[in-house]
Structure formats: C-alpha cells, structure tokens
C-alpha positions in Angstrom: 87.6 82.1 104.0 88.3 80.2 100.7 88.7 77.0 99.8 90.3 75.1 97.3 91.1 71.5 96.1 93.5 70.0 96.9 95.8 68.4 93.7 93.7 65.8 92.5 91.7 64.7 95.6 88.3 66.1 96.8 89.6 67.3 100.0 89.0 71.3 100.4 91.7 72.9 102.5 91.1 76.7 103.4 93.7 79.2 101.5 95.2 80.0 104.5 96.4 76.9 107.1 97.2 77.3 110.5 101.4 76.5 111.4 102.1 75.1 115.0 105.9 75.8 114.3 105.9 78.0 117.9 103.8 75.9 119.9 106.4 74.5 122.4 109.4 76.8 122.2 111.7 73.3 123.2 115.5 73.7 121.6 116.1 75.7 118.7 112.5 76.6 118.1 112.3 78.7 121.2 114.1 81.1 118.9 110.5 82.2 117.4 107.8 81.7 120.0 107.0 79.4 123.7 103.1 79.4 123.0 101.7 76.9 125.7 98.3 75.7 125.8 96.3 78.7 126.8 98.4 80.8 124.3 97.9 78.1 121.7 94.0 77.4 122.4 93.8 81.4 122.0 95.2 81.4 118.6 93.6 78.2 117.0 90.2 79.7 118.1 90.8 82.8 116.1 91.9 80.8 113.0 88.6 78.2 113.2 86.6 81.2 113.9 87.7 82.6 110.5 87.0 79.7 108.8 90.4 77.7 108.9 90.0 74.4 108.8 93.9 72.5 108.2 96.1 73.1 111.1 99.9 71.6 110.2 102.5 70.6 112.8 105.6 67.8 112.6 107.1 65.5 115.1 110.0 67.3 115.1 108.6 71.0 116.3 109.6 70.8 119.8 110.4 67.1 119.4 106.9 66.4 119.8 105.7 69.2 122.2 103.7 71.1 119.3 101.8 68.1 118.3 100.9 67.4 122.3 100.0 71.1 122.8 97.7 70.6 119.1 96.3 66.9 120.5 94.8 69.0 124.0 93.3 72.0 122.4 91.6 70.0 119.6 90.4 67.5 122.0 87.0 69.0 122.6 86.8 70.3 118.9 85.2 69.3 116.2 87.2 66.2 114.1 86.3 67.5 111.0 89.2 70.0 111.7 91.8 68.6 109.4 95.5 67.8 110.8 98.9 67.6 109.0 101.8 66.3 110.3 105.1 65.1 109.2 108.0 62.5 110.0 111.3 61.9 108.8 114.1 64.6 110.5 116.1 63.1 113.5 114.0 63.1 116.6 116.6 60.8 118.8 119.8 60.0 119.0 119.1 56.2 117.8 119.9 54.8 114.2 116.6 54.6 113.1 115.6 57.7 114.8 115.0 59.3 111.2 114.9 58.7 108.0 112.0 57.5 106.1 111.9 53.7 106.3 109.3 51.6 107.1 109.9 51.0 110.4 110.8 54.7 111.3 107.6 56.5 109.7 104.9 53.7 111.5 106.3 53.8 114.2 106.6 58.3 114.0 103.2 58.1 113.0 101.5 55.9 115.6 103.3 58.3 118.5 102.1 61.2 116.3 98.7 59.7 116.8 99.2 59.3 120.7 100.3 62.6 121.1 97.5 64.3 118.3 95.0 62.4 120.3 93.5 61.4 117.1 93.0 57.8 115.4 93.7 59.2 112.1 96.3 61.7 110.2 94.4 64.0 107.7 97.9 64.4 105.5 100.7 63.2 106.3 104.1 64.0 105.0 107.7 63.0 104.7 109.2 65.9 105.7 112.2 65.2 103.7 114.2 63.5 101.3 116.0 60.3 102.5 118.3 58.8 99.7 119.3 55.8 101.6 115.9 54.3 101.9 114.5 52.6 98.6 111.6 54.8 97.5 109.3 51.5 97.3 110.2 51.0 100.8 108.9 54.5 101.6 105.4 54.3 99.4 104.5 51.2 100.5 104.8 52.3 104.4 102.9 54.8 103.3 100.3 52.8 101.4 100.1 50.8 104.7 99.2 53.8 107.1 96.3 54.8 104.5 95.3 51.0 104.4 95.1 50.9 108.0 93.1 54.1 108.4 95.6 55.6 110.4 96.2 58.4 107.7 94.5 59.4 104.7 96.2 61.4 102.2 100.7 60.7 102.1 102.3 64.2 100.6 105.9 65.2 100.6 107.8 68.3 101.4 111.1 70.0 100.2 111.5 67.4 97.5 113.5 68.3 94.3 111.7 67.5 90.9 113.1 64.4 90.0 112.6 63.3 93.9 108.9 63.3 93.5 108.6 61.6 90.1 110.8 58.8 91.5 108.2 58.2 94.3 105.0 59.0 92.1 106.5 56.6 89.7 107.3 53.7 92.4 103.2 54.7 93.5 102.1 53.5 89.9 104.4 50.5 89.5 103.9 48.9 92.9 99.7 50.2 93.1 100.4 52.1 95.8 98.4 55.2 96.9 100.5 58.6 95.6 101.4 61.5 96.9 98.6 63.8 96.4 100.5 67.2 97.8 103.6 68.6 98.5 104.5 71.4 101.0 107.0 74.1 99.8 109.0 77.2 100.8 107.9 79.4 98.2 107.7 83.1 98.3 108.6 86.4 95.7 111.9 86.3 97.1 112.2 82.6 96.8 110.8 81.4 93.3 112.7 78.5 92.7 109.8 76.2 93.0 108.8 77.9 89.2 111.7 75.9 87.7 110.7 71.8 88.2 108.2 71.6 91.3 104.8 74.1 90.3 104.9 72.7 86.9 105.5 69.2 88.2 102.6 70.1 90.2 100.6 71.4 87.3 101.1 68.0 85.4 100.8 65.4 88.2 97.7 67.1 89.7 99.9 67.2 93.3 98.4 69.9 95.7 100.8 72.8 97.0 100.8 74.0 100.6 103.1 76.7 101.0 105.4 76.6 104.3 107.0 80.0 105.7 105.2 82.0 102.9 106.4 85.6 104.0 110.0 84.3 103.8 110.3 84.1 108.1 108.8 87.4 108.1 111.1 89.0 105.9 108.1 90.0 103.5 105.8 91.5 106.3 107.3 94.8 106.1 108.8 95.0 109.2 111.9 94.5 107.7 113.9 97.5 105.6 116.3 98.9 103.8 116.9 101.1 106.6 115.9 98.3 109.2 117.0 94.7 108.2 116.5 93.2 111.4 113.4 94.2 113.3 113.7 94.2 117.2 112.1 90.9 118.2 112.0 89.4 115.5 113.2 86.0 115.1 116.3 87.1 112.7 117.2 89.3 116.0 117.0 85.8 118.0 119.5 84.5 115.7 117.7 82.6 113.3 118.6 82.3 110.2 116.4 80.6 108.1 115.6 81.0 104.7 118.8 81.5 103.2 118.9 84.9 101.5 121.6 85.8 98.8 120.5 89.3 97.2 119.6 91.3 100.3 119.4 94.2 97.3 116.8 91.9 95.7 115.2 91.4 98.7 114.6 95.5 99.6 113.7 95.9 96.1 111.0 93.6 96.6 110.2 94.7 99.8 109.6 98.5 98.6 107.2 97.6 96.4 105.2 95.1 98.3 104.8 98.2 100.5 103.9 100.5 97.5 101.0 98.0 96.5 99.9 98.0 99.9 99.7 101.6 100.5 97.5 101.9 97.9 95.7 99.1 98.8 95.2 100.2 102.7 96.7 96.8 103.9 100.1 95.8 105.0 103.0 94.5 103.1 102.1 90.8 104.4 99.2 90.4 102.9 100.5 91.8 99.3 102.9 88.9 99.6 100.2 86.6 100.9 97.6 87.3 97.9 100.3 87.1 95.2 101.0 83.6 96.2 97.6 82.2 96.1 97.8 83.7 92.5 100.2 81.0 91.7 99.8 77.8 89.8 98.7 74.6 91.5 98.9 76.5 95.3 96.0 75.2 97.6 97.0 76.8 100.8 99.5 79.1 102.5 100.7 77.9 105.9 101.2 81.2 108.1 102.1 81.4 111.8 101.9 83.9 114.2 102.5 84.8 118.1 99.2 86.8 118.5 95.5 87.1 117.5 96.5 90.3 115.8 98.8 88.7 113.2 96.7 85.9 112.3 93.4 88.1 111.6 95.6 90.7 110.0 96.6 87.8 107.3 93.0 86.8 106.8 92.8 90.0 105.2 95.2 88.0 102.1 92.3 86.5 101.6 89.7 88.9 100.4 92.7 91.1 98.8 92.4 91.1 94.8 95.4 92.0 93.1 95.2 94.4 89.9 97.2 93.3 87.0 99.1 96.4 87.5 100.3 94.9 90.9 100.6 91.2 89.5 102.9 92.9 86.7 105.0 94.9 88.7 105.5 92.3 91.8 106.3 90.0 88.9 109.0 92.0 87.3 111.0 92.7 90.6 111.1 89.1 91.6 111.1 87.6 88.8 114.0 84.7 89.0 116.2 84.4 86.0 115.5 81.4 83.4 118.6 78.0 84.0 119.8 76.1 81.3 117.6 73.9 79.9 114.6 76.3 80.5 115.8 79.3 78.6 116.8 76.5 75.6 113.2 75.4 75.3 111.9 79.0 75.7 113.5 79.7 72.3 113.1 76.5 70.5 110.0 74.6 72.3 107.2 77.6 73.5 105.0 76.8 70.3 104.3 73.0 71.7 104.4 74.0 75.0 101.8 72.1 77.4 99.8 73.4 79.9 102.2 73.1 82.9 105.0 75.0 80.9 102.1 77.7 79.9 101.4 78.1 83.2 104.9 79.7 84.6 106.1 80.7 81.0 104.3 84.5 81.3 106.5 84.8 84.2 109.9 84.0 83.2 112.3 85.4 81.0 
C-alpha cells in the first residue's frame, strides 16, 4: 500500500480507503449491498491486512446502521485505524434534522461518536452544501468539535468552487481551523472536478478523497457496449446514480480502459483506479465492494504504473471540453499561468 499526505496536514491516508456505503442495506441503500457484521468484519480485515488504514462511512448510510456495524468490528482493533464520517443530509423528519448548523452537526457528531464507539472523529465532513446556514456558523461548529477533541481534521464534500473558498475564507477571518480536504466524485467519465475544485485544491493545499471512483461500477468493465447493465449490478437494482449523459462517451471510454488493461493483465477497474491517483492534489480513492475478491482485485491499482502511452490515450477519450472563462485564459493567460492552472492545463483543450 501507499501513502500519501493529506492537503496540507501531516496525516498519511493510504491511496486506496475503505467505503462502508453497503454496510446496512436499510432503505434505499439496500439497492447495492446488506453486509452485516460478519460480512462487514470479513471485508475490513482484508482491507487492514493490505495495508488500509482510512475507513469512511456517513450518518446517513443506513440512517446510522453503517456507522454501528463500523463502531463493533473496530471495537477490538487497533485506534490508529483512521475513521471518516459525515453529517449534514436529512436523517429525520424534524426541522433541524439536517443541515449544517451548529446545533445539527454537534449534536450528528456526538451520536456519530456513540454509534463509532470512538471518542474522536479522524475527518469529519459536511456532506453537503447548506445555503441557509451562515458559513461562519458552520466553521466555527466545526472549530468547536476540533477544540473539544471530538474530531480532528473538518473537510467538505460535493462543494462547488466558490462554496469552499467562502468557508476557507470565513476559516481565516474568524481563526478558525479550515478545511483541510474535500471528498469528490471524480472519475474519466466525470472530470468536471478539473474545471474549479482540483486546481482549487492545488492552490489551497485541500486534500482530495475520491468517492464512487469507478463511476458506480460503470468503469469496472462489467459494463458494455453490448451489455449496459450487468446482471446484479446495482444499475439492474434500479439505481441510478451518477448521472450519465453521453452513454457513447462512456463506451468509448470503457473500450479502451479495457484495451490498456489487456495489455497490462489486469481488469478495466484498476486502469481506471491508477489513472486517478495520477491526478492533481488526489490523496486517496474511496472504493467499495461486496466481497474479498473485489477489494484485493483493486489493491492491484495500486502497484499498476501507467505508460505515458496509456495516460495519453485515456486522456484523449475523456478528455472534457474547456467552459467559458477557461478556454478565454487558455488563449490569452497560459504564459503567467500558476502552478494550479499548469497542473490540469496539459489536459484540456
């Protein structure tokens, strides 16, 4: 296993997190998996014993229910195996049952710490934006948890641009602790990240951790041309998440994620795996599974080294088209270009 800093922090996460997403099966999320504790102790032991050490979960998956099944597995482990969580989404049927105010995300994350069975949160995260609570309001509860011990590192996830500079730039006003990381959906057939949030992340020094990073399992080569929907797949369970709107793009990219791999004597997976740890700022892909056998055959990601060959061509078929002001400055601006434009300009066009 690798492992990498994370943003500007001295925390090393391992390239490739454990997701608890299945653990619970309660409500919608019995659409991917129903891993109980025996199936979930199973699976967490195969990650540790390849060297995984951040296992991220949410008080939402399963309304709770993953985060229990985490808190008994890990209660005989070693505590040095870091946790991420998350609050925010609707978790009742309550006014303040979501949101990120104050009141809602101490009181998320001391029930997050019951059910965790932990006295701290290693990173915790707003799981989304909430534009009817005053940002300050949001840092400082934040600022408060890290104060009180009860977490130590605040990150965001599925923020826009301008999102997380409004909440980095309350941070330095107020003296509050920042966000340090951000957790993404980010994947060669979803590269929108490339326009504001990886060079963001480039120029604040915040961490990526990548959520869903073979697209739902759309990039694990399962799914075809020929085959769109793999039997037992989630998709075939109805789910529909991430949205895809070039199902042509998506096969093209597919076809040569399997060409790459071919040659490479891997699967398509962990092509699509290795390219994204090739990308700016990234510090750990958070991958799922419902057996042993897909989580060790991602740990392969790790260990595979991409030719430039492979970079080039995955590039080119994926590569997302340049929005207004980006293509402006890519005619007029590249000479004075800084680092965190440099570092996604190769890759644009």
């Amino acid at each position: 296993m690798e492992y990498r800093t994370l943003g500007r922090t001295g925390l090393k996460v391992s390239t490739l997190a454990m997701g608890t997403f299945s653990f619970g099966g309660r409500g919608p999320f019995g659409a991917i998996a129903s891993q109980d504790v025996p199936d979930a102790a199973r699976l967490i032991d195969c990650c540790t014993d390849h060297g995984v050490n951040l296992i991220d979960t949410a008080n939402m998956y399963s309304t709770g229910l993953s985060e229990e099944i985490v808190g008994e597995v890990l209660a005989d482990r070693s505590p040095d195996l870091l946790i991420s969580s998350k609050a925010r989404m609707r978790i009742g049927d309550g006014p303040n049952d979501e949101g990120a105010s104050r009141w809602h995300l101490i009181r998320e994350c001391e029930r997050s710490l019951k059910r965790l069975r932990r006295d701290h949160i290693d990173i915790y995260h707003i799981h989304e934006w909430d534009g009817q609570t005053p940002v300050e309001e949001t840092m400082e509860a934040l600022d408060t948890l890290i104060r009180q011990g009860k977490i130590r590192y605040a990150g965001c996830s599925n923020y826009t641009g301008w999102q997380i500079m409004k909440s980095l730039m309350a941070s330095e006003r107020c003296n509050f602790q920042r966000f340090v990381t951000q957790q993404i959906h980010y994947t060669l057939e979803a590269r929108e990240a490339e326009y504001e949030l990886l060079p963001l992340s480039v120029d604040q020094g915040v961490g990526v951790t990548v959520w869903s990073p073979l697209a739902a399992g759309l990039l694990s080569g399962k799914h075809t041309r020929k085959q769109p929907v793999a039997p037992e797949s989630r998709q075939d369970r109805g789910w529909s998440e991430p949205p895809i709107r070039d199902y042509d793009r998506l096969w093209n990219i597919v076809d040569v994620l399997t060409d790459i791999a071919i040659a490479h004597e891997v699967e398509a997976a962990q092509v699509a795996l290795a390219w994204t740890l090739t990308r700016p700022a990234v510090a750990s892909l958070i991958v799922g599974g419902t057996s042993v056998a897909q989580f060790q055959n991602n740990f392969r990601a790790v260990s595979l080294t991409l030719s430039a060959d492979d970079l080039s061509r995955l590039d080119a078929v994926s590569r997302p088209a340049q929005v207004y002001p980006l293509w402006h400055q890519q005619q007029f601006a590249s000479p004075r270009f800084g680092t965190a434009e440099l570092a996604l300009a190769s890759s644009s066009t």
